[in-house]
C-alpha positions in Angstrom: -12.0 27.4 -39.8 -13.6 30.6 -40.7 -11.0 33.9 -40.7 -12.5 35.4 -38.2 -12.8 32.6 -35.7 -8.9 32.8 -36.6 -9.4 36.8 -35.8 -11.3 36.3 -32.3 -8.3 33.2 -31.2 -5.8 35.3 -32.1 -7.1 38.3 -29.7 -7.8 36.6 -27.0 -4.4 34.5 -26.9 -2.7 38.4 -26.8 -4.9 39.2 -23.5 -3.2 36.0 -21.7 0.5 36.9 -21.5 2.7 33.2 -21.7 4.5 35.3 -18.8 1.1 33.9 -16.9 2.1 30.6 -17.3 4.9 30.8 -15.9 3.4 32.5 -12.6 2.2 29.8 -11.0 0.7 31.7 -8.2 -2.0 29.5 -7.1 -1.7 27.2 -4.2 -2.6 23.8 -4.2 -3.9 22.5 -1.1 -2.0 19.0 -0.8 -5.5 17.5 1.4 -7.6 18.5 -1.3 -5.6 17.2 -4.2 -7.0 14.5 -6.2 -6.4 13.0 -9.7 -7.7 9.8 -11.5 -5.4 7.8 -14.0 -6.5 6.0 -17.1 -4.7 2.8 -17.8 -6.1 1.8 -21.4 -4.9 -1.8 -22.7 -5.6 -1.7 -26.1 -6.7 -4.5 -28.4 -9.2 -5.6 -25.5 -8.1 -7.4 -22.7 -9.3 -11.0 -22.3 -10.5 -10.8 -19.2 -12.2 -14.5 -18.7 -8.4 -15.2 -17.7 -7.9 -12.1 -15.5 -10.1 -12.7 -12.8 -11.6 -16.4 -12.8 -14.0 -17.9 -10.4 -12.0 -21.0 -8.4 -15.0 -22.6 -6.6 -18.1 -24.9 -8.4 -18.1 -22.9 -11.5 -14.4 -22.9 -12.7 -15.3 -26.2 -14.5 -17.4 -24.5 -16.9 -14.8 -22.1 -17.0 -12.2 -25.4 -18.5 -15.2 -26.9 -20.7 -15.2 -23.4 -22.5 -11.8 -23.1 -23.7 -9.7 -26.9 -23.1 -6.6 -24.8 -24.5 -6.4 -21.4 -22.7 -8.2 -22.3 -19.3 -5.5 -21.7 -16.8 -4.8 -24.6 -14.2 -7.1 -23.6 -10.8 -3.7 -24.4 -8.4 -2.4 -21.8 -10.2 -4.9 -18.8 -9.5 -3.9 -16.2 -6.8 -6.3 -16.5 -4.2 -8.3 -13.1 -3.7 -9.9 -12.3 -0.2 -12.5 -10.4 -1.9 -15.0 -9.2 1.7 -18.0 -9.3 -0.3 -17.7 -12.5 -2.6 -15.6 -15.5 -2.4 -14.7 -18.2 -4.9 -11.8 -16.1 -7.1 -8.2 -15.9 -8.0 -5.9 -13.9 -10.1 -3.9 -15.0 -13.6 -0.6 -16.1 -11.9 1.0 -13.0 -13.1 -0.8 -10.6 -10.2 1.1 -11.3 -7.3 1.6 -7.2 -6.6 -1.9 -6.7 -7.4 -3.3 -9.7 -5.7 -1.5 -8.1 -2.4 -3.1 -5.0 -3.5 -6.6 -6.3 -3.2 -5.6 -8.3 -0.1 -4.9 -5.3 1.3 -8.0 -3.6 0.6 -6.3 -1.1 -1.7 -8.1 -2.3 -4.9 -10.8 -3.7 -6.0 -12.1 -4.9 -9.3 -15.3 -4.1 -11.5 -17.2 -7.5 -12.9 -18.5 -6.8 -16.2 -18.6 -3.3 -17.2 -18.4 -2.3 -20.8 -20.5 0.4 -23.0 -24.2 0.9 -22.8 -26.7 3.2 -23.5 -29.1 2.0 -21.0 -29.5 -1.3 -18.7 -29.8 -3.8 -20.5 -31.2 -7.7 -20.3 -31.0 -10.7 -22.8 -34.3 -10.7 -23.7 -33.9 -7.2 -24.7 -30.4 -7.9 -26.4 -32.4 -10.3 -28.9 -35.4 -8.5 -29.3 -33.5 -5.3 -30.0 -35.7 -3.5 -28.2 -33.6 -1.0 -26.0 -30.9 1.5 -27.7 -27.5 -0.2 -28.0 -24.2 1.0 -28.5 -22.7 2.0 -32.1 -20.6 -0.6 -33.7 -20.3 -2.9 -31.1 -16.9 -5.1 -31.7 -15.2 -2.5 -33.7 -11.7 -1.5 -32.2 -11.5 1.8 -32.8 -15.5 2.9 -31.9 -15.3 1.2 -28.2 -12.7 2.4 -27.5 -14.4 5.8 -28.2 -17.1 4.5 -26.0 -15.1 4.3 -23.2 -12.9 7.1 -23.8 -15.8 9.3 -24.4 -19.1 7.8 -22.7 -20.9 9.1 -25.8 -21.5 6.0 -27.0 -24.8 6.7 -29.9 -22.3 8.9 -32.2 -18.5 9.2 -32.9 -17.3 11.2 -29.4 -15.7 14.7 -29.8 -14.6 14.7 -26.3 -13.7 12.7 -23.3 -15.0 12.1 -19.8 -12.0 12.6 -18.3 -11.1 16.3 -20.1 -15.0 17.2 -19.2 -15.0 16.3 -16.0 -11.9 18.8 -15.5 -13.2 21.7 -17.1 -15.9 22.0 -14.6 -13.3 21.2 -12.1 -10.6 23.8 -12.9 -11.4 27.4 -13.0 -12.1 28.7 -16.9 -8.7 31.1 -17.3 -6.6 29.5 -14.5 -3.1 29.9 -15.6 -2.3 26.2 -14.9 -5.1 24.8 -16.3 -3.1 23.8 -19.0 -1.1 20.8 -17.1 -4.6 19.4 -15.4 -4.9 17.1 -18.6 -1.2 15.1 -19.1 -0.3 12.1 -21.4 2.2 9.8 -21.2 0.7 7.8 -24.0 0.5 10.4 -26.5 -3.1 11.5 -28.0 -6.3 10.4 -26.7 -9.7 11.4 -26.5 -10.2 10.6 -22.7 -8.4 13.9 -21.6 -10.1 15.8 -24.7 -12.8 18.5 -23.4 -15.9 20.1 -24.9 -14.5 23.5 -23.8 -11.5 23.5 -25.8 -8.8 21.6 -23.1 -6.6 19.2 -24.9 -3.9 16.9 -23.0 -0.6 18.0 -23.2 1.8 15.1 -24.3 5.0 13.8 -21.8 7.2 10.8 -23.0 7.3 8.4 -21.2 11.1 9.1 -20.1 9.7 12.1 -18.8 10.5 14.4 -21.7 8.4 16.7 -23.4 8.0 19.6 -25.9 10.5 20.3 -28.3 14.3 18.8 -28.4 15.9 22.4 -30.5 14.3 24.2 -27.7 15.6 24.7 -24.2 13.8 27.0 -22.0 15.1 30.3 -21.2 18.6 29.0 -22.9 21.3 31.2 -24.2 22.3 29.3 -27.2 21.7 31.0 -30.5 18.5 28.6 -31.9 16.4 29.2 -28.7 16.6 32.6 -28.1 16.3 33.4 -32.2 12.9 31.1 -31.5 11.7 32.8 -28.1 12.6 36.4 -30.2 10.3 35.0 -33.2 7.6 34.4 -31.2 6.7 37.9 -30.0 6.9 39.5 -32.9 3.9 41.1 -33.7 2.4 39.3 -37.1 -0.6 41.0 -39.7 -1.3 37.6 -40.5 -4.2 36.6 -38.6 -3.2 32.4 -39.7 0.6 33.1 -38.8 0.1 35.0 -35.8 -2.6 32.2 -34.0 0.2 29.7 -35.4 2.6 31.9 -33.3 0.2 31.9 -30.1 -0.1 28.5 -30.2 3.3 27.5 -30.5 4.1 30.3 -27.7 1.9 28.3 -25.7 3.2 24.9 -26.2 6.6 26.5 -25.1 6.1 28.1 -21.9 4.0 24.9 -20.9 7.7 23.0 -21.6 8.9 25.2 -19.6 6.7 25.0 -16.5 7.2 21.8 -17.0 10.8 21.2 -16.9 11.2 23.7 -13.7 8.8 21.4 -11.9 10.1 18.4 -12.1 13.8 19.3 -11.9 14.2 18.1 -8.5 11.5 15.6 -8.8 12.8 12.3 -7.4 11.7 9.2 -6.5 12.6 6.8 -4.3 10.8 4.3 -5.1 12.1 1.9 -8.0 10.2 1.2 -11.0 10.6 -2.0 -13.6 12.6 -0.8 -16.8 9.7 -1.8 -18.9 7.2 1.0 -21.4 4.5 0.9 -18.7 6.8 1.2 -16.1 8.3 4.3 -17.4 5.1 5.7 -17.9 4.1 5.1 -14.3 7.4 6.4 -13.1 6.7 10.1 -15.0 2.9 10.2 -13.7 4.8 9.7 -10.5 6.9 12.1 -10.6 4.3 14.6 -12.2 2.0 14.0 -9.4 4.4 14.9 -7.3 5.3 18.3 -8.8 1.9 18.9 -8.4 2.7 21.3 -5.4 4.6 23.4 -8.6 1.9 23.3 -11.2 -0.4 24.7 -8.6 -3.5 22.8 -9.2 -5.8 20.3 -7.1 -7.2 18.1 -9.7 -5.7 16.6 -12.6 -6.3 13.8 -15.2 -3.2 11.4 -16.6 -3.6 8.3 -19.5 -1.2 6.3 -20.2 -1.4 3.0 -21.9 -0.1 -0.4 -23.3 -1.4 -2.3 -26.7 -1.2 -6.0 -27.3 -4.1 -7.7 -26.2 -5.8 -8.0 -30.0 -5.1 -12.2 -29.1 -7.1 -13.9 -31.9 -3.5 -16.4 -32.1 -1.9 -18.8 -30.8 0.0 -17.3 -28.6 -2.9 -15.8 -26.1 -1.3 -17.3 -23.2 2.0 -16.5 -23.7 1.5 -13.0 -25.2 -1.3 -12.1 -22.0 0.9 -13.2 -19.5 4.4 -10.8 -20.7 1.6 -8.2 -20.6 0.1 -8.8 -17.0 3.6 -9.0 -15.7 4.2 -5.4 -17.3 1.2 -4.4 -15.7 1.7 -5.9 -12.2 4.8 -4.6 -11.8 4.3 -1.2 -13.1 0.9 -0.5 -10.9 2.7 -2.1 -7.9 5.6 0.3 -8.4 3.3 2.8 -8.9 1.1 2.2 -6.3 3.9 2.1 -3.6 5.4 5.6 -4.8 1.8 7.3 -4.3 1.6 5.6 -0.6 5.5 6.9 0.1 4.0 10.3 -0.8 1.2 10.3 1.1 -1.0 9.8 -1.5 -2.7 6.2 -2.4 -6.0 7.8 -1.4 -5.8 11.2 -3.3 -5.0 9.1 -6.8 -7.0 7.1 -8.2 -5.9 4.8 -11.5 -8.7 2.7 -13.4 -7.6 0.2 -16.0 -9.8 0.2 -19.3 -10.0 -1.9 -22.8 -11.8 -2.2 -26.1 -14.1 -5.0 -24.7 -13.5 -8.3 -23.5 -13.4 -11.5 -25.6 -15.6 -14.5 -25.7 -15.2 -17.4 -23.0 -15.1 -20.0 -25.8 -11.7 -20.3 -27.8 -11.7 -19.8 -31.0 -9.0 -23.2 -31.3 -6.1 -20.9 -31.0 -7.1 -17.3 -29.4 -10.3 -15.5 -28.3 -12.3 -13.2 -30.6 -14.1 -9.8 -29.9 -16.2 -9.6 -26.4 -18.5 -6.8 -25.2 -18.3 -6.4 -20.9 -15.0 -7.6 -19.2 -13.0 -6.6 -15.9 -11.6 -4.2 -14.8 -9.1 -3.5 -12.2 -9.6 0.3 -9.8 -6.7 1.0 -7.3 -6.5 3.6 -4.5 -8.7 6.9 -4.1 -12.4 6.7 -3.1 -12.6 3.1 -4.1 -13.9 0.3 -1.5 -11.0 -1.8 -1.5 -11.0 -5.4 -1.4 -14.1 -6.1 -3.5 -15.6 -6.9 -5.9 -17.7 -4.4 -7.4 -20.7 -4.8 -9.3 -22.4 -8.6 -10.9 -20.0 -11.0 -11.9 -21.3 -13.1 -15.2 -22.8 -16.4 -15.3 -19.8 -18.2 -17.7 -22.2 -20.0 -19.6 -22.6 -20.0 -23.2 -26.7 -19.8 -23.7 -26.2 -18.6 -19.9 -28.2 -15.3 -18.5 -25.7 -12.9 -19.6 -24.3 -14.2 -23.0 -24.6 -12.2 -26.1 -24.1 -15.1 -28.0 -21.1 -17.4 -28.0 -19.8 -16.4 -24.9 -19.8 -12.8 -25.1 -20.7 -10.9 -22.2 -23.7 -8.0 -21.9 -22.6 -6.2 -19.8 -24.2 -4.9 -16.1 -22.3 -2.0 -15.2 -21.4 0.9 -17.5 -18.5 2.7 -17.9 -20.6 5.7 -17.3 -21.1 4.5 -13.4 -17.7 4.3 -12.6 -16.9 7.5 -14.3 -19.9 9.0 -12.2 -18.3 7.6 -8.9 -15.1 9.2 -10.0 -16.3 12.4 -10.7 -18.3 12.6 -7.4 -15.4 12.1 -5.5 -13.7 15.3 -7.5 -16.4 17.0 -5.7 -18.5 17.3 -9.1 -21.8 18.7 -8.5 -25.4 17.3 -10.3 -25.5 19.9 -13.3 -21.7 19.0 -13.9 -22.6 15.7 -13.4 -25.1 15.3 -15.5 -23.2 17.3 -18.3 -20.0 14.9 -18.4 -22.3 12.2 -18.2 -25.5 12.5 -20.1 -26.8 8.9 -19.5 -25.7 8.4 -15.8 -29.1 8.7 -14.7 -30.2 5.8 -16.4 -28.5 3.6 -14.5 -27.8 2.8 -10.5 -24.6 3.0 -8.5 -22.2 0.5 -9.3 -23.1 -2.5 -6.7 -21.1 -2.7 -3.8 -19.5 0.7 -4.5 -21.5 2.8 -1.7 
């Protein structure tokens, strides 16, 4: 960075007092408030076992993979209202009830694209396609970023809030919160970055405790405001200053946070549990739209132990998003939060004789908010290698685009076409996601 980009931060960090911060004299309207959650499972997500057809088709389903095909009396039965034939892993009941209950739905076949796109045009190459398809690390950029021609700088979700927090607000700094640590979701193009919260619902730093009277914090609080020539040391100093009074916002708002609604004692869980309790401090932090991510890894399952490894992790999730989605309706609030589950890719239908091996589209489960419950939302895929919709050895292209469930999203923040259009450049190349409207 250039000294006097240094120079210009370091000035305009001086004209917003922390004391701002601490202010918190906006009002936020508890109708109006909305926020969307990103779940990510990272590794992606094998969802042929997820959600699997139970009528005619689940015998091509069994042909496909003999070893990992789970037994049809054991699917959960879902009462989708627009489609029939389809049940849950065994490990869904709380979700299963969910979808029952027309609280959630799922997404068939969504993964990244840069436009729609057919088989024939798959082969021929003959439309633009996605960077680095089956790579870890750049679909999960993809998603994160819906930028999916070049490395992402910023996310969907930390665009789609600057243009839906005021520029300057003093609480604009808590719209973006993690409990999963970094991420480029909640990144912006405008400079807002997420601020990190463990998942036991601490933050910031451990030495520090806000406005405390022991000799280390106020030696730090008196260091801060010194006046520095330094132009390096003294934007080090802002920044830091920043990161302070944001732990202490923080902290005052969710002192008397409680829930009563019990979570499971399990890492997602406890994630859940402190976006809970963060959405309901949201009365404190004084804004009406906000963006969490939180997360849980394991689902790389090229081994032998798929089956036992996906189901430990389904339970996790069940039971976490059930918990989770119980606290939001004893607030008041299943319809003003909306949480999204999102992965690398899915994973071939065929086995590969022990696990599955790196998909392209796959499942995905969306629970409260705007979203039609009790469906399911866009094209399901023929499950037929050499079928309509195979890649190639079972890998799904997909028919809906992250991009189109990011565009429903954002029109339910109230997101107007230019901002639209901005936080999703490609959104009008493809339709609404089918059975969405």
């Amino acid at each position: 960075m250039h000294r006097r980009h240094f120079l210009q931060a370091s000035a305009a960090a001086a004209l917003a007092p922390w004391a701002q911060l601490q202010a918190l004299a906006e009002t936020t309207t508890g109708a109006d408030y909305k926020a969307i959650v990103c779940l990510f499972l990272f590794g992606g997500n094998d969802a042929n076992n997820w959600l699997v057809p139970t009528d005619g088709r689940y015998s091509g389903y069994q042909r496909a993979r003999p070893n990992l095909a789970l037994a049809q009396s054991s699917l959960r039965p879902l009462a989708f209202s627009n489609a029939s034939g389809y049940g849950l892993h065994p490990a869904w009941a709380g979700v299963q009830g969910l979808v029952n209950a027309g609280q959630a739905s799922f997404v068939a076949n969504i993964g990244p694209l840069m436009v729609p796109t057919t088989q024939a045009q798959w082969r021929a190459r003959s439309v633009p396609l996605p960077a680095n398809l089956f790579s870890h690390s750049d679909q999960q950029g993809a998603w994160q970023s819906a930028t999916v021609d070049a490395p992402g700088r910023s996310g969907w979700g930390g665009r789609l809030l600057e243009r839906s927090v005021a520029e300057g607000s003093a609480n604009r700094g808590y719209a973006a919160l993690s409990v999963a640590g970094g991420n480029l979701w909640e990144a912006g193009d405008r400079g807002l970055t997420p601020y990190r919260v463990s998942s036991s619902g601490r933050f910031g730093f451990d030495f520090y405790q806000p406005s405390g009277s022991d000799p280390l914090s106020q030696a730090v609080a008196a260091t801060l405001v010194e006046a520095r020539g330094d132009p390096f040391e003294q934007t080090w100093l802002n920044v830091m200053g920043r990161a302070l009074d944001t732990q202490r916002v923080l902290a005052s708002a969710l002192a008397n946070q409680s829930l009563s609604t019990p979570f499971p004692d399990t890492g997602l869980g406890r994630q859940l549990r402190t976006v809970a309790q963060l959405v309901a401090a949201r009365g404190a932090l004084g804004l009406s739209r906000q963006c969490f991510f939180a997360s849980i890894g394991g689902f790389d399952t090229h081994g032998d132990d798929q089956l036992q490894r996906q189901n430990e992790l389904f339970t996790e999730i069940d039971g976490a998003v059930t918990a989770f989605h119980a606290a939001l309706t004893a607030m008041g609030l299943a319809q003003q939060v909306c949480l999204f589950t999102a992965s690398d890719f899915g994973r071939n239908l065929p086995s590969n004789g022990a696990g599955t091996d790196h998909g392209w589209g796959s499942h995905q489960l969306v629970v409260g908010g705007p979203v039609p419950g009790g469906r399911l939302l866009g094209r399901f895929p023929t499950l037929e290698v050499g079928g309509p919709d195979d890649a190639g050895q079972g890998v799904w292209i997909p028919t809906t685009a992250p991009d189109q469930l990011g565009a429903e999203l954002a029109r339910w923040f109230g997101t107007d076409a230019a901002a639209l259009a901005a936080v999703f450049p490609r959104a009008a190349q493809f339709d609404r996601i089918a059975g969405w409207a």
